[in-house]
PLY file of the C-alpha trace (Angstrom):
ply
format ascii 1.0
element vertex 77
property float x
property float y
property float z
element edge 76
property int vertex1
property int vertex2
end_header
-67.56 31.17 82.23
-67.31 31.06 78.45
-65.96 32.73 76.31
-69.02 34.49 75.01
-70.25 35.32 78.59
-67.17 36.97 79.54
-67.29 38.70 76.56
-70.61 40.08 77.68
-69.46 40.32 81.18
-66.46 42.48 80.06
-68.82 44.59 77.75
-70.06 46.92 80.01
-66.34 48.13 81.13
-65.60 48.90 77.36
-68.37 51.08 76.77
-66.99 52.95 80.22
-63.22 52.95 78.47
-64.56 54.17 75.20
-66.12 57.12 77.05
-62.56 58.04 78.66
-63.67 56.93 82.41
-60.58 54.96 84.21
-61.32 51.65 85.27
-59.81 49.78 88.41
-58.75 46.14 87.64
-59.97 45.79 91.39
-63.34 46.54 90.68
-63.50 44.17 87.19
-62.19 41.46 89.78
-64.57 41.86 92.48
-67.53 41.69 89.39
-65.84 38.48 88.07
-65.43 36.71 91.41
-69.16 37.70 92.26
-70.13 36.22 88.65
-68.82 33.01 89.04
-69.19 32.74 93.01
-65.67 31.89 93.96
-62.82 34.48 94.12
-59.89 33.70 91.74
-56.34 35.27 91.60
-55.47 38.80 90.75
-53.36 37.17 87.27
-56.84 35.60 86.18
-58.07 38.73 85.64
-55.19 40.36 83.62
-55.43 37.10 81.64
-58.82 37.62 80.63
-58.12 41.31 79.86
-55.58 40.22 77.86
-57.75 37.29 75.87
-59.92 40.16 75.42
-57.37 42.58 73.55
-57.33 44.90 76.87
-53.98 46.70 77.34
-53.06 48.88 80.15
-53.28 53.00 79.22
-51.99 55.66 81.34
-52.09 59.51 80.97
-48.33 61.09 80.15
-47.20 62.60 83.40
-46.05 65.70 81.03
-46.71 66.66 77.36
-43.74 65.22 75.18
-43.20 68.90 73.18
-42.81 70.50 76.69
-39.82 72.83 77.08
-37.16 71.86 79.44
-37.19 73.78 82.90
-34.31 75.51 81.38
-35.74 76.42 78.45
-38.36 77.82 80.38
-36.40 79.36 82.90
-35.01 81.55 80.21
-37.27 82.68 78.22
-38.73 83.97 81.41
-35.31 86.54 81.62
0 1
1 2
2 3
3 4
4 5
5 6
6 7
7 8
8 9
9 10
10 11
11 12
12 13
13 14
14 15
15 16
16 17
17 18
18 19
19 20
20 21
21 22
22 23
23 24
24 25
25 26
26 27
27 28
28 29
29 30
30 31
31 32
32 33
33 34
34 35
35 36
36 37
37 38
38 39
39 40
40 41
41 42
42 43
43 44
44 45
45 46
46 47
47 48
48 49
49 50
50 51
51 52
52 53
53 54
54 55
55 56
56 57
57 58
58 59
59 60
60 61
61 62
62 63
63 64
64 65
65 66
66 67
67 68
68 69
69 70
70 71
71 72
72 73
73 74
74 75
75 76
């Protein structure tokens, strides 16, 4: 593919990223393999994301400013 088709390839999963959706690297691999009829490595993929100016994004697993359990605990007494 070039570079301007997997720009247009990879299009789609933006607009899905701008709206807050998750996306699966998985499911961007199984696209791209379909795309160009052959299936390729996992590491091809996170190379194009990459190319692309992808990064990877998770939710915090707790609010930064959040009280320690202790903190909590005794304000509670």
């Amino acid at each position: 593919m070039t570079l301007k088709e997997k720009t247009a390839f990879l299009e789609s999963y933006r607009e899905r990223a701008e709206k807050g959706q998750t996306l699966d690297v998985k499911e961007i691999g199984a696209a791209y393999e379909e795309r160009v009829g052959h299936r390729i490595g996992s590491r091809q993929i996170y190379r194009v994301l990459q190319r692309h100016g992808w990064r990877k994004v998770t939710p915090r697993s707790r609010h930064p400013k959040k009280a320690s359990e202790e903190a909590i605990a005794a304000s509670k007494n």
